[in-house]
N, C-alpha and C positions, 0 to 999 in steps of 0.2 A: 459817318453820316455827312454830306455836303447837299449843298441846295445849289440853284442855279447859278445864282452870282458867282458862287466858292469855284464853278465846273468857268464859267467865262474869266474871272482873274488867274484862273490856272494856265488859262488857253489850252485846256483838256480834259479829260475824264480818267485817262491812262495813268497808270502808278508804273508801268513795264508792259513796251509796247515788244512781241514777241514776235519775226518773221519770219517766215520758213523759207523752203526752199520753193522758188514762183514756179507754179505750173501753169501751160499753157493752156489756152481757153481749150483749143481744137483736144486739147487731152481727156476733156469733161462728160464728152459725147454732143449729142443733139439735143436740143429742146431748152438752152440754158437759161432764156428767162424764164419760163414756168421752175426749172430745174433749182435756180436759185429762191426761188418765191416759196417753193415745198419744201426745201430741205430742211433737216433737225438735225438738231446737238444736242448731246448730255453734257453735263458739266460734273465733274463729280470730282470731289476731296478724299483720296485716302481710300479710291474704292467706292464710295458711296454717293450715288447720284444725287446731287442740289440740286439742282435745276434743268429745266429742258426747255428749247425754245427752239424756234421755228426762222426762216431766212424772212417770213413776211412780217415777222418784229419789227423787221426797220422800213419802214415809212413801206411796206409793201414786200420789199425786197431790196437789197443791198444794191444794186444796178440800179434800181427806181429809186435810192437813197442818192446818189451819187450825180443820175439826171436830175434831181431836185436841185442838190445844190450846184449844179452849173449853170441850170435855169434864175436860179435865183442870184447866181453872181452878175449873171448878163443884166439884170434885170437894174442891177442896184449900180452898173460898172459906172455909169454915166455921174453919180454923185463922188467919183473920186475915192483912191485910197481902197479900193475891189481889187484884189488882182486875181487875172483869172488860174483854172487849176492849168499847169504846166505838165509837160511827158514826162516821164518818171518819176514827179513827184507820190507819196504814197496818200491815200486816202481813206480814212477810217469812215466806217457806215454807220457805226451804233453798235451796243450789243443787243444779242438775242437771249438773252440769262440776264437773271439778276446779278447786280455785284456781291462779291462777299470779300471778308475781311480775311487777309491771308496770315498765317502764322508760319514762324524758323520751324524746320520739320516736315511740313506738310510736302504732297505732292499734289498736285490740280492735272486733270486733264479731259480733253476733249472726245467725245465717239460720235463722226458726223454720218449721216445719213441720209442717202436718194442725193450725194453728189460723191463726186467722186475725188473728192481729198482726201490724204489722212487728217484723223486726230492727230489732237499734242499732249504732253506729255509734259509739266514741268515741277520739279524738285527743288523746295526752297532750302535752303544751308540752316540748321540751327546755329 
């Protein structure tokens, strides 16, 4: 359990931030901003689905998450100590699932759907 102060002195939320291999936008198809605003995940432990959420969890969609905060960098640059986001830095949107508590043993992974990524797949070491 953490509360908001716990997520601001961590300067995150992430326990293991996991990247795959980048796929390019034009890979996606047509239609990407509705494309990201619809799409679903299952989250599942071991097989068993926990949770499921949707791309418009985060503030809309993860591209409307991402305009928000550069709007709001711009917004704040002028008070100093903002810096704005830079090219190839990485940018986390939020999750679409709730958190859960992982255990040695388990395996987590993802089944995305109406975009066109794979799921992930990860095995914790007992």
């Amino acid at each position: 359990k953490f509360n908001t102060a716990d997520a601001v002195a961590a300067g995150s939320l992430h326990g293991l931030l996991l990247l795959g291999t980048p796929v390019p936008l034009s890979a996606l198809g047509g239609g990407l901003l509705a494309a990201f605003e619809n799409f679903r995940v299952s989250l599942a432990c071991d097989g068993v689905v926990r949770d499921r959420g949707r791309g418009s969890n985060v503030l809309g969609s993860p591209p409307k998450a991402v305009a928000h905060m550069v709007q709001a960098i711009a917004q704040r640059q002028h008070l100093g100590g903002v810096e704005p986001v830079r090219a190839g830095e990485w940018v986390t949107t939020g999750t679409l699932t709730a958190a859960f508590p992982v255990l040695p043993g388990q395996t987590w992974s993802t089944r995305i759907d109406d975009l066109r990524l794979p799921g992930l797949s990860v095995e914790f070491s007992a």
